[in-house]
C-alpha positions in Angstrom: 114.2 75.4 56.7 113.9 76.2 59.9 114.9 74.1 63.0 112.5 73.5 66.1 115.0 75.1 68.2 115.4 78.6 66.2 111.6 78.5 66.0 111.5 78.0 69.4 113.9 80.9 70.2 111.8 82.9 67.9 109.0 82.5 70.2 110.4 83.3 73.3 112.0 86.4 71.3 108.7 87.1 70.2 107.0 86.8 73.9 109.9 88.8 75.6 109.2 91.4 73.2 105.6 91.8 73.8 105.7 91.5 77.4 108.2 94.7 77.7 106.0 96.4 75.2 103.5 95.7 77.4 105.2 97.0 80.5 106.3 100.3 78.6 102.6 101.0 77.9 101.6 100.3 81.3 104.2 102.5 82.6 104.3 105.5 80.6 100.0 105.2 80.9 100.7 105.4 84.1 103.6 108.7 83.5 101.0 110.7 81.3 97.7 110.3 83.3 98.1 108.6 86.6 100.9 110.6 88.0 100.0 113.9 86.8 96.4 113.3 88.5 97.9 112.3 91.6 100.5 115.5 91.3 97.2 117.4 91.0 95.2 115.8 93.8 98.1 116.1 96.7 99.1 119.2 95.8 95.4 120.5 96.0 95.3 118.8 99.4 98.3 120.3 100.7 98.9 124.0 98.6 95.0 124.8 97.7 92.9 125.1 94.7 95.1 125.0 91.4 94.6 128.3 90.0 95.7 128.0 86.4 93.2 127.4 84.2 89.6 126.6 85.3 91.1 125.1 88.6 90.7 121.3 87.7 92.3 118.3 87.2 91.7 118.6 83.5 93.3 122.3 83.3 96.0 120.8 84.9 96.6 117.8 82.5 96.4 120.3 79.8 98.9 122.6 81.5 101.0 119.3 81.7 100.5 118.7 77.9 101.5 122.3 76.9 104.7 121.6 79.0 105.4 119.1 77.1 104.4 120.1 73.5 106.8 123.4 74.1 109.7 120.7 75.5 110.3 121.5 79.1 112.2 119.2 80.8 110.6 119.3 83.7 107.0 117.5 82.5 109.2 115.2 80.5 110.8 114.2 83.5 107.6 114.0 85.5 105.7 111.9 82.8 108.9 109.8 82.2 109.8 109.1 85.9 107.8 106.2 86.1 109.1 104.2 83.3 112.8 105.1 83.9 112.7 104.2 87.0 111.5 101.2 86.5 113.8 100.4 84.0 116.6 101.9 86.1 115.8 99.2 89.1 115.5 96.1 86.7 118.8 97.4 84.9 120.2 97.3 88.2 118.5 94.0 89.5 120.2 92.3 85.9 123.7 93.6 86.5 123.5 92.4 90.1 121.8 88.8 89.1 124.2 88.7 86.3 127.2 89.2 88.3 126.0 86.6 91.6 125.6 83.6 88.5 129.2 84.6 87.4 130.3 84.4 91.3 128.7 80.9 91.5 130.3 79.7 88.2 134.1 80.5 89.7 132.7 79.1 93.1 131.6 75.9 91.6 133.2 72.8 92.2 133.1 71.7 89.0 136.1 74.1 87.7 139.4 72.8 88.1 141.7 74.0 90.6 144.4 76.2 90.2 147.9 74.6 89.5 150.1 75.4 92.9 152.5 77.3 92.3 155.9 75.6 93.0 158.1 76.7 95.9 160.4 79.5 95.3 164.3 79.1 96.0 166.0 81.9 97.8 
């Protein structure tokens, strides 16, 4: 039978899970339509008319899907960027967290100190 406690850690296993799921979606929504729009849109601004395809932004997203159906690493790398990134900072954010709380625990004055050492005879 189960304890209130593993139940309990089942549900905040259950929550974590679904709120990164949640965040993966959001970000590689955001890698497959948002970015490659926005790719579109400045570089229309600042290079001209897009002159594969019909010219517009949805003969560019189909351009981008091609890319990726025939596995070029470039349009995996542009519709990936978002969510690696963000991964990439909050990978970095938990190593740096992780190692402040370890600092603290050694700075604490709750440890014991450190036996002195005894004099040395010369």
């Amino acid at each position: 039978m189960p304890t209130p406690t593993s139940l309990y850690q089942r549900g905040r296993l259950h929550h974590r899970l679904l709120r990164e799921s949640i965040i993966a979606l959001l970000l590689l929504g955001v890698g497959f339509v948002a970015l490659p729009l926005a790719v579109f849109y400045v570089g229309t601004a600042f290079f001209g008319a897009y002159e594969g395809g019909t010219g517009g932004a949805g003969s560019f997203l189909d351009a981008i899907f091609s890319a990726l159906a025939g596995g070029e690493r470039g349009a995996w790398l542009l519709v990936l960027s978002p969510f690696l990134v963000i991964t990439l900072l909050r990978m970095a954010k938990g190593a740096l967290t992780s190692r402040s709380r370890q600092a603290s625990r050694s700075d604490s004055p709750n440890t014991a100190p450190a036996a002195a050492e005894p004099p040395r005879e010369t």
